[in-house]
N, CA, C and O of each residue as an XYZ file, in Angstrom:
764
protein
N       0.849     -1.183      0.000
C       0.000      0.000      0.000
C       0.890      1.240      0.000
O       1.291      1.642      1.092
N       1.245      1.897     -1.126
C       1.693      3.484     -0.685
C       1.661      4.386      0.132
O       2.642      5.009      0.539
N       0.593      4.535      0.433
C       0.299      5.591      1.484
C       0.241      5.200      2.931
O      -0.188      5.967      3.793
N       0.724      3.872      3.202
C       1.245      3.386      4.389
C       2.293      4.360      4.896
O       3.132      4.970      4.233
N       2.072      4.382      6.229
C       3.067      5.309      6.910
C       3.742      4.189      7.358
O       3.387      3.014      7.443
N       4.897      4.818      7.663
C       6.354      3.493      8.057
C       6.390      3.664      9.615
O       5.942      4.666     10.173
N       6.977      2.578     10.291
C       7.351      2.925     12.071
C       7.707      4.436     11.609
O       7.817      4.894     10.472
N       7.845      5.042     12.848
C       9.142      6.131     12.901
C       8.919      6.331     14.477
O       8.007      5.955     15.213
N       9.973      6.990     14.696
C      10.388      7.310     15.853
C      10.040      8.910     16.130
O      10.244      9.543     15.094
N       9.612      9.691     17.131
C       9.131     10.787     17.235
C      10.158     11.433     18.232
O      10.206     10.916     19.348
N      11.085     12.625     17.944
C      11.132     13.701     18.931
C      11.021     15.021     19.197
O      11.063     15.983     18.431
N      10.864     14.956     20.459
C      10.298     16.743     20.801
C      11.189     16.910     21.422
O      11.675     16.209     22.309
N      11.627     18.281     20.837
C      12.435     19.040     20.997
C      12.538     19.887     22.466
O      12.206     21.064     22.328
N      12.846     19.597     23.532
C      12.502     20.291     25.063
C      13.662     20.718     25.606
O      13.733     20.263     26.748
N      14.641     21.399     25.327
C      15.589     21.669     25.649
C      16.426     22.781     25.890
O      17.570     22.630     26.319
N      15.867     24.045     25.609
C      16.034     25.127     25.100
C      16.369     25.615     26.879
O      16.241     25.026     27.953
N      16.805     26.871     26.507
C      16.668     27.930     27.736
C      15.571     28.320     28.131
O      15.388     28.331     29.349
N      14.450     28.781     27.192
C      13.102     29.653     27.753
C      13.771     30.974     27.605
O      13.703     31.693     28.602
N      14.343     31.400     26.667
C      14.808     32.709     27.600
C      13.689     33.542     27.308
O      13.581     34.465     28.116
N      12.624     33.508     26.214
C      11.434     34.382     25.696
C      10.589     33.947     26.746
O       9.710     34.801     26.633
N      10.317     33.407     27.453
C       9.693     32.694     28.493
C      10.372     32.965     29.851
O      10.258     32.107     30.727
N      10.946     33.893     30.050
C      11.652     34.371     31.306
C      12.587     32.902     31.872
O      12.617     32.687     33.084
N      13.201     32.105     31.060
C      13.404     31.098     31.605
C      12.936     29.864     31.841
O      13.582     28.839     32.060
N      11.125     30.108     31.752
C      10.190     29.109     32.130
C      11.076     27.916     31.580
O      12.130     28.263     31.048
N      10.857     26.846     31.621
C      10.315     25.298     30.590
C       9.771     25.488     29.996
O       8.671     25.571     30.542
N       9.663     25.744     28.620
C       8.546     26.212     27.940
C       7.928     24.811     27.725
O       6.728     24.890     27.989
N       8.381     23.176     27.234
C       7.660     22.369     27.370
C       6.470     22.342     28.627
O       5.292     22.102     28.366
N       6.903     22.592     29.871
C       5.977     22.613     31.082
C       5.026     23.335     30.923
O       3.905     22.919     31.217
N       5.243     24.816     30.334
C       4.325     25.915     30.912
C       2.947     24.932     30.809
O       2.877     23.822     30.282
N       1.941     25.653     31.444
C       0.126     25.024     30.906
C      -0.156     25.592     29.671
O       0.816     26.171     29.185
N      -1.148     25.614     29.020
C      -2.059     25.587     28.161
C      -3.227     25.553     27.753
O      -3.255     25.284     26.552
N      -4.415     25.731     28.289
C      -5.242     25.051     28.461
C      -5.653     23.889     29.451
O      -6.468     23.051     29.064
N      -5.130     23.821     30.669
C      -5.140     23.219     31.276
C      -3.875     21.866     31.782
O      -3.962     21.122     32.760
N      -2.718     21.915     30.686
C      -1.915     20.463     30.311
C      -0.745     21.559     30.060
O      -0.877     22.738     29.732
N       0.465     20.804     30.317
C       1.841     21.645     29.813
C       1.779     21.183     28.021
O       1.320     20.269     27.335
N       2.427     22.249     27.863
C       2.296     21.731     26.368
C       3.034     21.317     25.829
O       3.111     21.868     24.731
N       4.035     20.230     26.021
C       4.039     19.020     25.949
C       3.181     17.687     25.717
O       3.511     16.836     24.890
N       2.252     17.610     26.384
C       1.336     17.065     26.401
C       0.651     17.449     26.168
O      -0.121     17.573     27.118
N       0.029     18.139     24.614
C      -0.587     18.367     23.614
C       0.279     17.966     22.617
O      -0.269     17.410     21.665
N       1.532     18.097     22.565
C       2.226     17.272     20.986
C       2.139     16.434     21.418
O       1.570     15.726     20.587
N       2.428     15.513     22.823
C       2.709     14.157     22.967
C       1.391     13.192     22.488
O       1.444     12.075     21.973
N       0.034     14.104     22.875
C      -0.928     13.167     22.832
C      -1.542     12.671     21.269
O      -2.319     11.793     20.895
N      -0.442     14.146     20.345
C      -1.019     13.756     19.026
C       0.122     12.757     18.235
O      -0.295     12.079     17.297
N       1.099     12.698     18.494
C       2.242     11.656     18.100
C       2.007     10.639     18.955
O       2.513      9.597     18.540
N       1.426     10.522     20.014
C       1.628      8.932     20.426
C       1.050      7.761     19.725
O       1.364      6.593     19.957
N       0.091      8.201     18.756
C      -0.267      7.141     18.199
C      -0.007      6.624     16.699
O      -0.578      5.832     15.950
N       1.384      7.637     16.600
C       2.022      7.543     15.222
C       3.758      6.376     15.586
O       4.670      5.950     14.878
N       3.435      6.306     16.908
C       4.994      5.759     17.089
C       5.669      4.948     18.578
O       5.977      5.667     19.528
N       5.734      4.427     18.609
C       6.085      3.482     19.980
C       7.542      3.817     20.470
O       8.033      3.315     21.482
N       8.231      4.785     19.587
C       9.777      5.359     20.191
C       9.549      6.375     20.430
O       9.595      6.985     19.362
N       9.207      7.299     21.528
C       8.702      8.839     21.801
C      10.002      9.323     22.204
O      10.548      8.736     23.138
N      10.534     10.209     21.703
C      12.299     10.757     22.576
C      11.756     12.162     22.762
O      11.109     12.750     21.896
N      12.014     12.573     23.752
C      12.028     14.180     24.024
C      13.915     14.626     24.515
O      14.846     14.127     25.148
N      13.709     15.431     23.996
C      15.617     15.735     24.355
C      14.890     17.104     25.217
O      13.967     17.855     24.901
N      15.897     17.023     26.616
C      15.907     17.975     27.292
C      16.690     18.136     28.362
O      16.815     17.054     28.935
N      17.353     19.113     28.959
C      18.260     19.365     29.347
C      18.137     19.578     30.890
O      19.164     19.753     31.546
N      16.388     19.565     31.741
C      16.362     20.204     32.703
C      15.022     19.559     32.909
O      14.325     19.232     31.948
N      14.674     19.383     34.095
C      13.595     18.560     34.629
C      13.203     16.996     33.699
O      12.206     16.814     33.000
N      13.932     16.361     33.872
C      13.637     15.402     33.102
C      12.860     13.911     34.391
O      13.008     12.778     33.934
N      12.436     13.958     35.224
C      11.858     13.336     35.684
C      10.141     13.829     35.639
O       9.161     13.185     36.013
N      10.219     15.437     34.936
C       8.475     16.127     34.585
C       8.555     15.399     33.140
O       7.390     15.168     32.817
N       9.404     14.961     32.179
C       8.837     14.873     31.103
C       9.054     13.210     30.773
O       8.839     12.847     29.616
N       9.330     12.556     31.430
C       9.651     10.901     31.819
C       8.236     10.708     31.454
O       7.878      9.908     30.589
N       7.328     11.566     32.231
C       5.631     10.367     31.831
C       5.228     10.671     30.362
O       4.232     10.175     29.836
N       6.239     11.682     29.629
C       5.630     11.782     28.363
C       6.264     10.807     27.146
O       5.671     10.593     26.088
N       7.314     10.370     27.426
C       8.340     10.219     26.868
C       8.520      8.264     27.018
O       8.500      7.477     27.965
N       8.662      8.156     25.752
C       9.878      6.266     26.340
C      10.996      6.483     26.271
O      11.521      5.461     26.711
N      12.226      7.589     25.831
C      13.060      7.863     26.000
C      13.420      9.166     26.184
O      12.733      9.857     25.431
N      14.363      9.996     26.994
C      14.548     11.301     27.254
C      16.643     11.103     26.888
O      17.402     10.179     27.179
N      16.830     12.058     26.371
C      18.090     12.502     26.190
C      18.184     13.952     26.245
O      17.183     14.658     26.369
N      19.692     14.538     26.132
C      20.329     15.747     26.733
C      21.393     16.150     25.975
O      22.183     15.381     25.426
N      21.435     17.653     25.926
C      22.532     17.858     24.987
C      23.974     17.334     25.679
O      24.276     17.241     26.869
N      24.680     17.053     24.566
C      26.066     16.256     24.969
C      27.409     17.463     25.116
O      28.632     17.475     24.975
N      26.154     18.551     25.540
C      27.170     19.353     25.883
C      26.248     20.983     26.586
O      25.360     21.706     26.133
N      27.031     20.971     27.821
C      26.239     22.001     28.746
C      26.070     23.208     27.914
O      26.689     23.488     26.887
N      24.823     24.113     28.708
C      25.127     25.426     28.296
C      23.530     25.470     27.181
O      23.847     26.177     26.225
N      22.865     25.256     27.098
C      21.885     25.026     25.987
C      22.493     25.319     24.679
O      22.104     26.221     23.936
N      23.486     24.496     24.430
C      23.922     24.959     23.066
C      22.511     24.976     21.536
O      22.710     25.599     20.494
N      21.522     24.350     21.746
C      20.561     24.937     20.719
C      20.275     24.226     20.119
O      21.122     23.355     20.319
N      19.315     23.704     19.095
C      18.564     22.557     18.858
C      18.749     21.504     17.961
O      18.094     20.522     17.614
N      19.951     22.048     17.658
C      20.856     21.226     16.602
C      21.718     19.697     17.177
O      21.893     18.597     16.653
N      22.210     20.444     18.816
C      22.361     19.300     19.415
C      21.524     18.703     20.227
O      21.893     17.737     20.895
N      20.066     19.268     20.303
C      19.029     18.690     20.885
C      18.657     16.868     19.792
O      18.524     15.727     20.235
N      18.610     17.340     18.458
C      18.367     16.967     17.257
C      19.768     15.461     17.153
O      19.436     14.314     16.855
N      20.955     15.785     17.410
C      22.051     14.872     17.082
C      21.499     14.245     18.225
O      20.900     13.237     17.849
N      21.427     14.397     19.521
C      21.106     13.892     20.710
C      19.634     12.364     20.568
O      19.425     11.269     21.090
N      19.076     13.136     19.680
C      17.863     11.962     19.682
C      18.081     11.029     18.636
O      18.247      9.809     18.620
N      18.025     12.172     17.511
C      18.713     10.556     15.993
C      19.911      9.250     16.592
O      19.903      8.231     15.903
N      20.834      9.260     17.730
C      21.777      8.432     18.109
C      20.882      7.095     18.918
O      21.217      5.918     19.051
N      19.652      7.804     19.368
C      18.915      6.974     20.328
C      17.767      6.413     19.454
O      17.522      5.238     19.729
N      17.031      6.920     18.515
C      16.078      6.856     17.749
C      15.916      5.168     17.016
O      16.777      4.719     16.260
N      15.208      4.730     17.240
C      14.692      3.383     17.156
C      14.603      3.131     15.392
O      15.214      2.272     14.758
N      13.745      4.060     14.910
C      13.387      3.924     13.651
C      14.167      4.444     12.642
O      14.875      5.217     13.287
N      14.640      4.574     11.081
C      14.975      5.267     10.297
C      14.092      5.966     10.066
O      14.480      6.759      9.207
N      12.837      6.204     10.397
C      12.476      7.870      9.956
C      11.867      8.299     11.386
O      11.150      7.746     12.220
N      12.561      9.671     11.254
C      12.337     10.598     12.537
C      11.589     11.740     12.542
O      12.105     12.677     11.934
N      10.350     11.976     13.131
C       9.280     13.435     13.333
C       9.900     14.090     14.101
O      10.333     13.406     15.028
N      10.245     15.493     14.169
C      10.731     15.890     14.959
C       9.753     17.436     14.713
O       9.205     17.910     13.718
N       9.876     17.910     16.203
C       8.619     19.017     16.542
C       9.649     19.589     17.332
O      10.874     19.479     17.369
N       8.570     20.397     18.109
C       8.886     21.317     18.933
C       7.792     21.073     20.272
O       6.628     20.683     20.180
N       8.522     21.419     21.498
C       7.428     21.226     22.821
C       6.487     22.442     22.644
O       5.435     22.473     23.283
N       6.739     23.190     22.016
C       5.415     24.515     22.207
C       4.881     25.123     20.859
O       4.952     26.293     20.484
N       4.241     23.864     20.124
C       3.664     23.703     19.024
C       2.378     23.173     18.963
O       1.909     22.759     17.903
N       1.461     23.145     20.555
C       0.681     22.532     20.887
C      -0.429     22.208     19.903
O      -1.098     21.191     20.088
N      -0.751     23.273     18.523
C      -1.769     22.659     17.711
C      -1.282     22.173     16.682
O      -2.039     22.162     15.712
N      -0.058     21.673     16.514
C       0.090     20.480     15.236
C      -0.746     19.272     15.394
O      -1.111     18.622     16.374
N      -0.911     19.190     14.269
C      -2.278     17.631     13.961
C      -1.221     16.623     13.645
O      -0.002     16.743     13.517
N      -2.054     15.557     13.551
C      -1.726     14.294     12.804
C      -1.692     14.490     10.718
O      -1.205     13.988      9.705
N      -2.327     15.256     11.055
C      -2.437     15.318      9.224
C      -1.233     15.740      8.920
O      -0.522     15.012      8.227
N      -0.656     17.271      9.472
C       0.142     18.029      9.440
C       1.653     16.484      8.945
O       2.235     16.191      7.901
N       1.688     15.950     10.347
C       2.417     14.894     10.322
C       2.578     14.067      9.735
O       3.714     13.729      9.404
N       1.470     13.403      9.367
C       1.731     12.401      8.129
C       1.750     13.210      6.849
O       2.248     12.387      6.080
N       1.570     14.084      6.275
C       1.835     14.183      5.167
C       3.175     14.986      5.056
O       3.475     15.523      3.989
N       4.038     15.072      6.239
C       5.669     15.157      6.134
C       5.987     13.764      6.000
O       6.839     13.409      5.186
N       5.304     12.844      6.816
C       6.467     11.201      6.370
C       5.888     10.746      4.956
O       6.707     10.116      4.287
N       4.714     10.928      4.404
C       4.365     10.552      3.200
C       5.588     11.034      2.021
O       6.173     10.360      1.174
N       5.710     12.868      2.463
C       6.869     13.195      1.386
C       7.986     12.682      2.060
O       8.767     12.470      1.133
N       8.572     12.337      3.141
C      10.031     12.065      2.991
C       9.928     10.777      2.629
O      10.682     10.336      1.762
N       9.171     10.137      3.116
C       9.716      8.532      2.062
C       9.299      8.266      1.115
O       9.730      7.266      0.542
N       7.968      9.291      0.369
C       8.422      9.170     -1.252
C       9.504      9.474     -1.709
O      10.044      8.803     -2.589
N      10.013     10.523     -1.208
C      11.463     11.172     -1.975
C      12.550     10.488     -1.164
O      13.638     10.970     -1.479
N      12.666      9.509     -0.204
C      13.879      8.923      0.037
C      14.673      9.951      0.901
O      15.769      9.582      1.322
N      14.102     11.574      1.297
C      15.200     12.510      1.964
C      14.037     13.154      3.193
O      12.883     12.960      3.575
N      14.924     13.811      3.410
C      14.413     14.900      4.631
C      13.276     15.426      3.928
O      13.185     15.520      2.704
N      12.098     15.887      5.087
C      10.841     16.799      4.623
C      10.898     17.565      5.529
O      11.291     17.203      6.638
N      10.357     19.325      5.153
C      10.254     20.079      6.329
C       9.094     21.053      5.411
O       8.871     21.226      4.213
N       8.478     21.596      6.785
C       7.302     22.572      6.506
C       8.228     24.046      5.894
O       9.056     24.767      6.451
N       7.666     24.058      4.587
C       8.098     25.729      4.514
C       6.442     26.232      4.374
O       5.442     25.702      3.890
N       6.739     27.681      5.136
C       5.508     28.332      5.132
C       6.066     29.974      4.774
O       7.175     30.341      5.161
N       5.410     30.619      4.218
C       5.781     31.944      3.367
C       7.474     32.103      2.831
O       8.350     32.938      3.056
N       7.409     30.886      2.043
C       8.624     30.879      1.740
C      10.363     30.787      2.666
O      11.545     30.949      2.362
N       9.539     30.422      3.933
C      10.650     30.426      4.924
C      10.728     28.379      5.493
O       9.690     27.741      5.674
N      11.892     27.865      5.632
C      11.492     26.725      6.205
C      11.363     27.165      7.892
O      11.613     28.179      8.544
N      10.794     25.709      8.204
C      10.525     25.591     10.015
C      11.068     24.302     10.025
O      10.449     23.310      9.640
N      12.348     24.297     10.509
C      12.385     23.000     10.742
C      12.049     22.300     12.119
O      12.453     21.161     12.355
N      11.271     23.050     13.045
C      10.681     22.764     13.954
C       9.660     21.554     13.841
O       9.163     20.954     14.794
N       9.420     21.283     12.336
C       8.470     20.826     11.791
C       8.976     20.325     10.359
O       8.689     20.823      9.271
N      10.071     18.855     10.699
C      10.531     18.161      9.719
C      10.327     16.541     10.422
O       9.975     16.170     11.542
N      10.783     15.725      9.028
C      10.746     14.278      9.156
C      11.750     14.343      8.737
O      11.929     15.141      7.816
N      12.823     13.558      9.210
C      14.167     13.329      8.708
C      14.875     11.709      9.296
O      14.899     11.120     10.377
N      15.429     11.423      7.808
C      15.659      9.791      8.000
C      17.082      9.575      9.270
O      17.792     10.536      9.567
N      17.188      8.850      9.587
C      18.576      8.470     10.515
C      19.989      9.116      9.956
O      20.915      9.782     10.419
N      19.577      8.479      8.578
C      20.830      8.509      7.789
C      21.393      9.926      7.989
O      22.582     10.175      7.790
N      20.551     10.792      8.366
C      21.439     12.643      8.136
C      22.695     12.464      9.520
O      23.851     12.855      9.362
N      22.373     12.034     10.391
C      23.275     11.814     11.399
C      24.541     12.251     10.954
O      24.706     13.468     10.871
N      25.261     11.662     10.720
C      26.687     12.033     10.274
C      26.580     13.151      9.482
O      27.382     14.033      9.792
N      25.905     13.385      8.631
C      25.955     14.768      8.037
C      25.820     15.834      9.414
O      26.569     16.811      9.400
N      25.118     15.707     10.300
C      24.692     16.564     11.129
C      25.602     16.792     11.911
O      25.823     17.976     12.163
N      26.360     15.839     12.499
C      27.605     16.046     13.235
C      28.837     16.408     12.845
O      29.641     17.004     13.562
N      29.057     15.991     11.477
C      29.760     17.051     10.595
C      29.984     18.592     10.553
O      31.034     19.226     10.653
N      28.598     19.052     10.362
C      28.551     20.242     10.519
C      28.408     20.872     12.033
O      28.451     22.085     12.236
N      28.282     20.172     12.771
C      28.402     20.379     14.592
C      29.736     20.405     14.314
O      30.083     21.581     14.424
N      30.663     19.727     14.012
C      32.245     19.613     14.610
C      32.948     20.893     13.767
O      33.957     21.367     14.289
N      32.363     21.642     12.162
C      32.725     22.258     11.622
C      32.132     23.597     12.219
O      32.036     24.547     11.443
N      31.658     23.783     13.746
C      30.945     25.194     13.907
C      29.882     25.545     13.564
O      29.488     26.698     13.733
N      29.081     24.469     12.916
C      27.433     25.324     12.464
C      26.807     24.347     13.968
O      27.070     23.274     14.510
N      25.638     25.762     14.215
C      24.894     25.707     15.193
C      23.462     25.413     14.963
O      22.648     24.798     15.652
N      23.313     26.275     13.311
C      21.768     26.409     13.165
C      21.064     25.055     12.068
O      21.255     24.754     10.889
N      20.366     24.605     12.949
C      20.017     23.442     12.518
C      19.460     23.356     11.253
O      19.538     22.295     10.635
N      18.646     24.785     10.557
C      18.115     24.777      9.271
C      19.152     24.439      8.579
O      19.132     23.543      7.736
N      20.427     25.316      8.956
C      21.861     25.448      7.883
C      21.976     24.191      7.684
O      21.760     23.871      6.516
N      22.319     23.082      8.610
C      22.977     21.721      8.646
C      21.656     21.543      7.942
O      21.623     22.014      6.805
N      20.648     21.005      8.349
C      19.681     20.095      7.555
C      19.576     20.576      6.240
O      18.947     19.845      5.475
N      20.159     21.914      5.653
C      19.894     21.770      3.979
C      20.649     21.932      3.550
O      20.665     22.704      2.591
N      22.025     21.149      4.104
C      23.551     20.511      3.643
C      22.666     19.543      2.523
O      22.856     19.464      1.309
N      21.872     18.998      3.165
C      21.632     17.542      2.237
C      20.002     17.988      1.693
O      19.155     18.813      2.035
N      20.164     16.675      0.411
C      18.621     17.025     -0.024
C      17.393     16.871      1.000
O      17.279     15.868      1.706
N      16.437     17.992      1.030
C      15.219     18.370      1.602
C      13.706     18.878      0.924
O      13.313     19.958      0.484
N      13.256     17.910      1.033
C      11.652     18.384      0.555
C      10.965     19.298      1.120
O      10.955     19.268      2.351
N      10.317     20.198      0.543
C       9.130     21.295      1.255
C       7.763     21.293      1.350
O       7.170     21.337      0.272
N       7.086     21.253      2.371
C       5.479     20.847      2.207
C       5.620     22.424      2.570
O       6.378     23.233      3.105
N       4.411     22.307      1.933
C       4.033     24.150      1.615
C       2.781     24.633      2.473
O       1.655     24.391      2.038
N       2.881     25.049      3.219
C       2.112     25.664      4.552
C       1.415     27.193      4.556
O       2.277     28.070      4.622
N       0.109     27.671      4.502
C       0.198     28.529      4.499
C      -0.015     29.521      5.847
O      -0.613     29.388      6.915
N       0.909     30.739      5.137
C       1.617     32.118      6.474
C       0.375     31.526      7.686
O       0.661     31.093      8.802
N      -0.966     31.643      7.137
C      -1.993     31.724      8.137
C      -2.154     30.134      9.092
O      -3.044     30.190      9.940
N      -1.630     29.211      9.040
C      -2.155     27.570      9.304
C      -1.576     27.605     10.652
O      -0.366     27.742     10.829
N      -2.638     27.453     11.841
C      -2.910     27.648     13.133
C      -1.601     26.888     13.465
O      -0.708     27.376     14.158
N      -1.551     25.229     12.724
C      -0.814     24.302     13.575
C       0.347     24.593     13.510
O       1.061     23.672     13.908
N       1.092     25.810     13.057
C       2.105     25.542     13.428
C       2.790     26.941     14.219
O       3.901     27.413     13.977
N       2.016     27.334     15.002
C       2.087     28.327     16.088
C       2.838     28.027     17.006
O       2.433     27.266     17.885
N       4.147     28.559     17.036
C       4.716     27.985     18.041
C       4.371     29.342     19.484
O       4.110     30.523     19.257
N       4.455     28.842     20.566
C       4.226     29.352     21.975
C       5.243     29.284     22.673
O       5.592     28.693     23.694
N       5.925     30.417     21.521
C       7.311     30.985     22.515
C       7.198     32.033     23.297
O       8.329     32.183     23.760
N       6.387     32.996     23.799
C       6.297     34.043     24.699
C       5.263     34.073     25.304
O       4.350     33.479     24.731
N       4.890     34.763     26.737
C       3.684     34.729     27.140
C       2.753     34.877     26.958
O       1.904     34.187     27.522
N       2.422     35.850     26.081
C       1.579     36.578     25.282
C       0.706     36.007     24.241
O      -0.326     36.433     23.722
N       1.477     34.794     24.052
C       0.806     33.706     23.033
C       0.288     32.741     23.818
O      -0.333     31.866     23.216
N       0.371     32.642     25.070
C      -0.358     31.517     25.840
C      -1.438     32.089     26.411
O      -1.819     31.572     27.461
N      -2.109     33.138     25.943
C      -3.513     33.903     26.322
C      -4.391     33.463     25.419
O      -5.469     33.978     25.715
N      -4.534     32.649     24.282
C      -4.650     32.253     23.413
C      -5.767     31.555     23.559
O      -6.218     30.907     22.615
């Protein structure tokens, strides 16, 4: 069947400073009642039996979300690039969802039709929306690994840069599409 989705392995990205967030956890903050975390978790759990959240700080709050938790392999919140090398090493499946903890209205649709394009095309998929990518909001196979750490050991930090070292597909999003709101400042959690 084509349009079979393959295992994959899912991670959220929880690792950051908060610094737009005075520091908060931004995975923790609430939401509607739930940290929001647990609004991506509850919509990927049923896409994948390897859940990784990479995070650097309270990791016994994000243990009940998670079957695996990892940490950057190097202090200091160096930034999401090594959040990203951190989970592909642990990652169960060759194809990997990878989000963000404060993206609370991404769907399942959103999601599968990133793994539909990366394993038609055999490469990385990421949301571009007004002509900008998010890679907050890519599927990317195992295989980039070494490419990725490559460009970690050569000084790149920014994870868009490294991920479009190699070929990358674009699902086309538009400026206006709720799900991919990320809830980086307070001001957006009035919402």
């Amino acid at each position: 069947m084509p349009d079979a989705i393959p295992p994959c392995s899912t991670l959220i990205l929880a690792g950051g400073r908060g610094q737009r967030m005075g520091g908060r956890d931004k995975g923790l903050i609430e939401w509607k009642g739930e940290p929001l975390v647990a609004h991506v978790q509850r919509v990927v759990r049923p896409l994948s039996d390897d859940l990784v959240i990479s995070c650097n700080r309270n990791q016994e709050a994000y243990r009940a979300y998670a079957d695996q938790l990892v940490g950057d392999a190097e202090a200091g919140f160096p930034g999401p690039l090594a959040g990203v090398i951190a989970g592909l090493k642990v990652a169960r499946h060759e194809w990997v969802v990878l989000l963000a903890c404060d993206a609370p209205q991404v769907d399942r649709v959103l999601i599968e039709d990133l793994l539909r394009l990366a394993v038609a095309s055999d490469s990385a998929a990421m949301v571009r929306q007004g002509g900008y990518w998010q890679p907050m909001f890519s599927v990317l196979p195992r295989r980039v690994l070494p490419l990725l750490e490559q460009a970690w050991a050569a000084g790149e930090r920014s994870l868009q840069k490294a991920l479009l070292r190699d070929v990358i597909q674009g699902l086309e999003c538009p400026d206006s599409d709720p799900r991919l709101s990320n809830f980086n400042s307070p001001e957006l959690l009035q919402g």
